[in-house]
C-alpha positions as a printed Julia matrix, in Angstrom:
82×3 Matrix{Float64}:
 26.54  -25.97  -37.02
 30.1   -27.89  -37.08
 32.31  -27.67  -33.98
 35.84  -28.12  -34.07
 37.08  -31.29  -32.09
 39.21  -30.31  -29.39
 40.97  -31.82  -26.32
 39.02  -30.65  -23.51
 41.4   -31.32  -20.86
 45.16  -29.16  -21.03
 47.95  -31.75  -23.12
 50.9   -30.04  -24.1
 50.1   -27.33  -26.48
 46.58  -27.1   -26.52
 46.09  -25.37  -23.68
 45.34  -22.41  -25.97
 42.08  -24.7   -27.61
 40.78  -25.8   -24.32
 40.95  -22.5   -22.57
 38.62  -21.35  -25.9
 36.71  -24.11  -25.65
 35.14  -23.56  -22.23
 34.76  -19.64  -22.89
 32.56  -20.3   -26.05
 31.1   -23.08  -23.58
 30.44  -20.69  -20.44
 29.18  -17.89  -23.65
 26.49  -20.36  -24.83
 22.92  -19.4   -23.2
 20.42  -22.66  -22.57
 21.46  -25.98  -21.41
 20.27  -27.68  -24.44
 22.71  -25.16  -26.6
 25.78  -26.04  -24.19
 24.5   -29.92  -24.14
 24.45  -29.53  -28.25
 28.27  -28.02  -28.16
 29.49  -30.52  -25.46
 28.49  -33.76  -27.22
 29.78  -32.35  -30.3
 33.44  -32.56  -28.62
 36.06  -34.67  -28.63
 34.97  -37.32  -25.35
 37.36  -40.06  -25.99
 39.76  -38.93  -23.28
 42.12  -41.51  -24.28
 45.49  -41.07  -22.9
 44.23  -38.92  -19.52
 44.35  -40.83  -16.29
 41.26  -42.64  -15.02
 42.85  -45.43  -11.7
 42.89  -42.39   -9.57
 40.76  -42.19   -5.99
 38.19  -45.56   -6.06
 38.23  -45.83  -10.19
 39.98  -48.96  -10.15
 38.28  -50.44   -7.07
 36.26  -52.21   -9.3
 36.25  -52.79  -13.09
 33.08  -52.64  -15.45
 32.56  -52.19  -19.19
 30.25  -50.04  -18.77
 31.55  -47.48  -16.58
 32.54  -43.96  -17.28
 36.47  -42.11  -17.31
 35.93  -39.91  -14.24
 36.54  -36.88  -16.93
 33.49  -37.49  -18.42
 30.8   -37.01  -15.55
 33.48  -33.94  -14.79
 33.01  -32.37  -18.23
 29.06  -32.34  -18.19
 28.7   -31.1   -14.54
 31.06  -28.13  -15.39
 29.52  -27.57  -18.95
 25.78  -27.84  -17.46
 25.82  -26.08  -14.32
 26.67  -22.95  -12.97
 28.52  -21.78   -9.55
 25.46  -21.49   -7.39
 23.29  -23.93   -8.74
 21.47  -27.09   -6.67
């Protein structure tokens, strides 16, 4: 199954996309299913802020955009869980 690549954080007029992109997400039953859709977005997040809070404290090549942990902790967990 193909998934459309979209923005998953609101720029400009997309807001429309990523609001539909996390209600398919939060319709998806199974954590592998919602893993499956999540990797299958756009992760890039090129262009979004990531110096904010302790991000730029100190600079790896290996470290993630702080959207990215963001993304799978909202797309793999619901309110509630431990």
């Amino acid at each position: 199954m193909q998934h459309k690549q979209l923005s998953l954080l609101p720029t400009g007029t997309g807001k429309e996309d990523t609001q539909t992109f996390w209600e398919k997400l939060s319709s998806i039953e199974g954590t592998r299913e919602r893993l499956k859709y999540l990797l299958a977005a756009d992760l890039s997040f090129s262009g979004e802020p990531t110096g904010y809070a302790s991000h730029n404290l100190h600079a790896f090549a290996a470290k993630f955009p702080p959207q990215l942990p963001r993304l799978f902790i909202k797309g793999l967990t619901r309110p509630g869980d431990i």
